[in-house]
C-alpha positions as CSV (number, residue, x, y, z in Angstrom):
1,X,57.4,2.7,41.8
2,X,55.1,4.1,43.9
3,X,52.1,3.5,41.9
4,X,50.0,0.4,41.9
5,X,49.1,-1.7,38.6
6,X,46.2,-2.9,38.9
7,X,43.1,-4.6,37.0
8,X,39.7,-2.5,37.2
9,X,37.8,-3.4,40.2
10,X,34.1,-4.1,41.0
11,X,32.2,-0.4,41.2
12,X,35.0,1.3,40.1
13,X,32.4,2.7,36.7
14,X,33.3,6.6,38.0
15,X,36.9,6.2,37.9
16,X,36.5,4.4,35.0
17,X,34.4,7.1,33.4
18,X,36.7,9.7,34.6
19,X,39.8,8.5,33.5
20,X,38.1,8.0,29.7
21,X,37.0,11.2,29.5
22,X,40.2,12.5,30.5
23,X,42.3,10.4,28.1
24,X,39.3,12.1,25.2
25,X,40.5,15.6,25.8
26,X,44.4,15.2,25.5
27,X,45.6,17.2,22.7
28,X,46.2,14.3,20.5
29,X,43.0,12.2,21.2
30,X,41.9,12.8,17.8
31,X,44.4,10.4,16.8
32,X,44.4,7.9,20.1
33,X,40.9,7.2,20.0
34,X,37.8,6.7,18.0
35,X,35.4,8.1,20.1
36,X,35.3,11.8,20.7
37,X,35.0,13.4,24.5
38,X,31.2,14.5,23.2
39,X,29.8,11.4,22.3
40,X,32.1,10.1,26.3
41,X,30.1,12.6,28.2
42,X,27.0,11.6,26.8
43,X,26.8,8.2,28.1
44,X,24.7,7.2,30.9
45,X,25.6,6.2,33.8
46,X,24.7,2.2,33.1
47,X,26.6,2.3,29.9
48,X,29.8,2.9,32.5
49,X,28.5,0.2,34.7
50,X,28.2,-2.5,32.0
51,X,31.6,-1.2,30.1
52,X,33.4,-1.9,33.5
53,X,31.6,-4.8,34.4
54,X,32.8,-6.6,31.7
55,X,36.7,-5.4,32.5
56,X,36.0,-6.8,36.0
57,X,34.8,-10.3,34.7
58,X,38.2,-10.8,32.4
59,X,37.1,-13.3,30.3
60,X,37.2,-11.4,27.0
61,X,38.2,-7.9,28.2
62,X,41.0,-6.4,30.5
63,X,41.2,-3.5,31.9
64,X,44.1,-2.4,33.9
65,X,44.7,0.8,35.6
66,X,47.8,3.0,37.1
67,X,46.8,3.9,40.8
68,X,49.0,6.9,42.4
69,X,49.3,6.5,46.1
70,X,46.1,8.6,46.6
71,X,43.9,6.3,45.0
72,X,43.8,9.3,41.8
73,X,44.1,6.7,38.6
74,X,47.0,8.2,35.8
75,X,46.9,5.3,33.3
76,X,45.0,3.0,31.7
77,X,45.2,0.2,29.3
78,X,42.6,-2.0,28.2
79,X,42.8,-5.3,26.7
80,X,40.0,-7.4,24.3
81,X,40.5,-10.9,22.9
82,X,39.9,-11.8,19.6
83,X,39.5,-15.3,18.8
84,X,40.5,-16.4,15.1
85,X,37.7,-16.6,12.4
86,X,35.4,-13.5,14.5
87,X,35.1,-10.6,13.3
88,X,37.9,-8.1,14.5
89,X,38.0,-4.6,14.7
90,X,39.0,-2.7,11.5
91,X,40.3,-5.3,9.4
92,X,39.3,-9.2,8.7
93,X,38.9,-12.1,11.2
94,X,41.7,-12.5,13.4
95,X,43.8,-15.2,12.0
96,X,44.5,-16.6,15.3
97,X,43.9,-16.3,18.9
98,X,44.5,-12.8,19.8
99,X,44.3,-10.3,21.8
100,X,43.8,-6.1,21.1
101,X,45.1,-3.7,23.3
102,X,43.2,-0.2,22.6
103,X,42.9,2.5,25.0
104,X,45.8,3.4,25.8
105,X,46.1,6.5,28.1
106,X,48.7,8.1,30.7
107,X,48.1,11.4,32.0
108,X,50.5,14.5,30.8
109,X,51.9,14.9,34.3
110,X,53.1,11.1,34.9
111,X,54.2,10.5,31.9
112,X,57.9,9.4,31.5
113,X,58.0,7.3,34.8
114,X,57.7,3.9,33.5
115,X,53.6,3.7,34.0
116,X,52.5,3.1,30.2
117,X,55.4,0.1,30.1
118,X,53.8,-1.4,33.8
119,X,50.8,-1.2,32.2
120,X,51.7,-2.8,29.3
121,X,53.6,-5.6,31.0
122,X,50.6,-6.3,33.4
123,X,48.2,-6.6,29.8
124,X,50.9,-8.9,28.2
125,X,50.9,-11.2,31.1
126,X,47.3,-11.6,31.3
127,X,47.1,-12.3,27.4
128,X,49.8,-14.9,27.7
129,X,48.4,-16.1,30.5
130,X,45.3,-16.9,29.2
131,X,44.3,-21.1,28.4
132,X,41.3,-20.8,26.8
133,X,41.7,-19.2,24.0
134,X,45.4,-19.5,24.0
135,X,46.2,-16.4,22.6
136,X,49.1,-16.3,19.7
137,X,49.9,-12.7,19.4
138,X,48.7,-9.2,21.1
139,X,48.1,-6.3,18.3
140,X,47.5,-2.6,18.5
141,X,46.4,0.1,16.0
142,X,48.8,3.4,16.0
143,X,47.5,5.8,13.7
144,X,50.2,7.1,10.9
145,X,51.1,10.5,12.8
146,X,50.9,9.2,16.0
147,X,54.4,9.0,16.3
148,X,54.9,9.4,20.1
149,X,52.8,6.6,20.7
150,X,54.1,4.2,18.0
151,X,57.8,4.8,20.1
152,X,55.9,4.0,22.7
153,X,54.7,0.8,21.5
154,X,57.9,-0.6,19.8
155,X,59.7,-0.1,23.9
156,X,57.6,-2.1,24.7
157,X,58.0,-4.8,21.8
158,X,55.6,-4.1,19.1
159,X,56.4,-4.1,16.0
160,X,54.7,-3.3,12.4
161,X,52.8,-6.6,10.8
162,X,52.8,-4.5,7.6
163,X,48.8,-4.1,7.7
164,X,47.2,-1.2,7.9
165,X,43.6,0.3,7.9
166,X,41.9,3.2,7.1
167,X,40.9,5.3,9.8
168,X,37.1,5.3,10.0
169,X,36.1,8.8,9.4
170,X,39.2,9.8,7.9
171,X,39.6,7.9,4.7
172,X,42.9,9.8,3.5
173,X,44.7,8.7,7.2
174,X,46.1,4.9,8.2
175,X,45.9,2.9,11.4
176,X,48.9,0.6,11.4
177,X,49.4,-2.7,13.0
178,X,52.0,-3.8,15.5
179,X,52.2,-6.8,17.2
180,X,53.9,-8.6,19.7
181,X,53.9,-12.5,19.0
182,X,53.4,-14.7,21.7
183,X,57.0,-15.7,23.1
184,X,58.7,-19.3,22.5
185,X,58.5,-21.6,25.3
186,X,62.1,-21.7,26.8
């Protein structure tokens, strides 16, 4: 693979920034993400300083990038622990040690080339690599029409808890659930 896996580096908030607002005007954003391109745009520029500053740290958040050969980003995943008994996002305290993987984004033209699973392997190693919280499972949200995505996730091992959520905003839509569980020592 020619592209580089990477976390999100120190001063890296414009690529970061970039790369969001990209991800907020695919065609099926509206179902990928919560926020909206508008309410992106509008941020200042220290909201993308802080937001990538705490990626960079990697004690409760993750951020990993796809890097083509010219240093032009194509993917993104970002990853957020939860740690059991806090509040979580859209449904209850997490039950255990977790950790969330939202923003998920790979842009139209590299899609298909393995870039969304790299990603994806680089946030489930740092989750399971993690000691302190030992994290028990990694968990996503797939809204109920998103089917691409939901394949997506299962090729890469999630699979449905069974819980869902409303969508905020959109009471007669779900988010559901998938999880990967943290594997067996072996």
């Amino acid at each position: 693979m020619e592209h580089v896996i990477r976390p999100v580096g120190a001063g890296e908030w414009e690529k970061v920034r970039e790369l969001r607002l990209a991800a907020l005007q695919d065609p099926v954003a509206h179902l990928a993400f919560l926020e909206t391109y508008e309410k992106a745009v509008a941020q200042p520029a220290l909201y993308w300083q802080e937001r990538t500053d705490k990626a960079v740290q990697g004690i409760e958040v993750r951020q990993f990038v796809a890097e083509a050969p010219d240093g032009r980003w194509v993917g993104s995943v970002t990853a957020i622990v939860e740690r059991a008994g806090a509040p979580a996002s859209f449904v209850e305290a997490a039950e255990v040690d977790q950790v969330h993987v939202v923003g998920v984004f790979v842009r139209p033209e590299a899609r298909g080339a393995g870039l969304a699973e790299e990603l994806f392997r680089a946030a489930l190693e740092w989750a399971w690599s993690l000691s302190e919280p030992r994290i028990e499972q990694v968990r996503l949200f797939v809204h109920e029409r998103n089917t691409r995505a939901e394949a997506l996730y299962r090729k890469v091992g999630f699979v449905p808890s069974g819980a869902t959520a409303p969508v905020p905003g959109d009471a007669s839509a779900n988010e559901r659930e998938m999880v990967v569980p943290r594997p067996s020592a072996s």
